[in-house]
N, C-alpha and C positions, 0 to 999 in steps of 0.2 A: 237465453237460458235464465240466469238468476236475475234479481234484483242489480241494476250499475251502481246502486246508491249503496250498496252495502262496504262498510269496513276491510271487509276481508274477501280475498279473491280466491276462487274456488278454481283451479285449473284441472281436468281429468287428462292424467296422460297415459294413453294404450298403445299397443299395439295386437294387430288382427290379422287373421289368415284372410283372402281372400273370400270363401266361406264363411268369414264371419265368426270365426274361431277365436279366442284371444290364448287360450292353450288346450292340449288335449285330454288334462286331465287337472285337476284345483293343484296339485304340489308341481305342476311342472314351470319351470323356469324360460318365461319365453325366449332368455338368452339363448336358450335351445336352438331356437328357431329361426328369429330373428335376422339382421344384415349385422353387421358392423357399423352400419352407416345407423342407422336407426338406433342402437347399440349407443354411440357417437354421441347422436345429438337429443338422447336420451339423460345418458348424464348431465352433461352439460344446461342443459334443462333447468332440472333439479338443482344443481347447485346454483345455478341462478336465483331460482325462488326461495331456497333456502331451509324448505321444511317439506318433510312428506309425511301421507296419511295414507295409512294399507290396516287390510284387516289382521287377523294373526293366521291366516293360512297364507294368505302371499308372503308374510314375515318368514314364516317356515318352509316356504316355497325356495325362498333368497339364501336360506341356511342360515338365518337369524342372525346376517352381518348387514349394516347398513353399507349406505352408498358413503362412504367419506367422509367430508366433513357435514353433511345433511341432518339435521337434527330429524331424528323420526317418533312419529308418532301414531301406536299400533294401537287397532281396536280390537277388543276381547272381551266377551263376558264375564274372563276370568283373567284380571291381570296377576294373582298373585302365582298361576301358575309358572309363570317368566320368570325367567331372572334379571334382573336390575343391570342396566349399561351403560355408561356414557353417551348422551346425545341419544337414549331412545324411551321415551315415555310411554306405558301400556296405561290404556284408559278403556273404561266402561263407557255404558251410556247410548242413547239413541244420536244420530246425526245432529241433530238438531242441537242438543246437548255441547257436545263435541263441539263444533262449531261455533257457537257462544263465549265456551270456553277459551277456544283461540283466541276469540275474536276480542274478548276482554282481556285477554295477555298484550292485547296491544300491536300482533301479527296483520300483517296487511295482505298477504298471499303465501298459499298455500297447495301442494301439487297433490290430487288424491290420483294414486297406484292403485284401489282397487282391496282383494277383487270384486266379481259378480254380487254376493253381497253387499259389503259398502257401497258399492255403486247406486245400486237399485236407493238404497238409504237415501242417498246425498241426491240423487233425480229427484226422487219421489217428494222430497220437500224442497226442490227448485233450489238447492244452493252452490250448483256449480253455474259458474260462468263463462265457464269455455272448455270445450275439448280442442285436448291434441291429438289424434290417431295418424298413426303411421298403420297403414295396408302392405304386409307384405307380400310380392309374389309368392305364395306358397299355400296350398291346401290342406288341409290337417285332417287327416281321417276322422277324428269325431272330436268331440271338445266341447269346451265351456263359454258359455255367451258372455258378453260385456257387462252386460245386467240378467241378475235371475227374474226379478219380478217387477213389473210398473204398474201403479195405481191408475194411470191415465197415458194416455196419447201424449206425448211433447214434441214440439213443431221446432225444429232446431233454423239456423240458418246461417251457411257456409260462406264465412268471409275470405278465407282463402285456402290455395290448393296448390301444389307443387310438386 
């Protein structure tokens, strides 16, 4: 995926209907859906890495509470329409942008949630370095892709499976 030599580590963690669904509609909460197990090692996750990055629909998706003690960091074209929280910073800007900025705070890894749009951002200028998906057994009658748009074909390659 990304660049090894980079500062800042880029991790995309999803989760997917078998179809290929990641929910059935932008405000749904995959916890909807989802295992407990995935649920589980979802969190867990995240608070390993220690920072998350979502757009402000999955923010609003979550009901505009973070994960814990996760410091979060929401993308919006319009931070001022949020209100101000502990541990959660709304920022403008293009990925690329965004990412700089982390990455000049001195961050060394960082988990992007999504959704469909930031994704597409953060592929489309190569700056993530790993997916983690979790596929759960479950089909979702209609819903939203992983990514909305890509500028190019990317050739991924799966280092492990479980």
């Amino acid at each position: 995926m990304g660049d090894n030599t980079k500062a800042l580590k880029v991790t995309l963690i999803m989760v997917m209907a078998v179809n290929g669904k990641v929910g059935q509609n932008k405000f749904q909460n995959s916890f909807e859906w989802n295992s407990e197990e995935d649920q589980r090692q979802f969190l867990t996750r995240i608070k390993e890495i220690g920072t998350i990055i979502m757009g402000s629909n999955t923010f609003q998706t979550i009901n505009q509470r973070p994960y814990g003690k996760v410091d979060s960091i929401i993308l919006t074209s319009d931070p001022s329409k949020f209100k101000s929280q502990p541990g959660i910073e709304f920022m403008s800007g293009n990925a690329i942008d965004i990412y700089e900025t982390l990455q000049n705070r001195g961050l060394k890894h960082v988990a992007l949630l999504g959704g469909p749009t930031v994704n597409s951002q953060f592929f489309n200028h190569q700056l993530i370095d790993e997916i983690f998906l979790t596929i759960e057994p479950v089909l979702l009658l209609k819903g939203i892709n992983l990514i909305n748009d890509l500028s190019d074909n990317i050739k991924l390659h799966l280092e492990e499976m479980v």
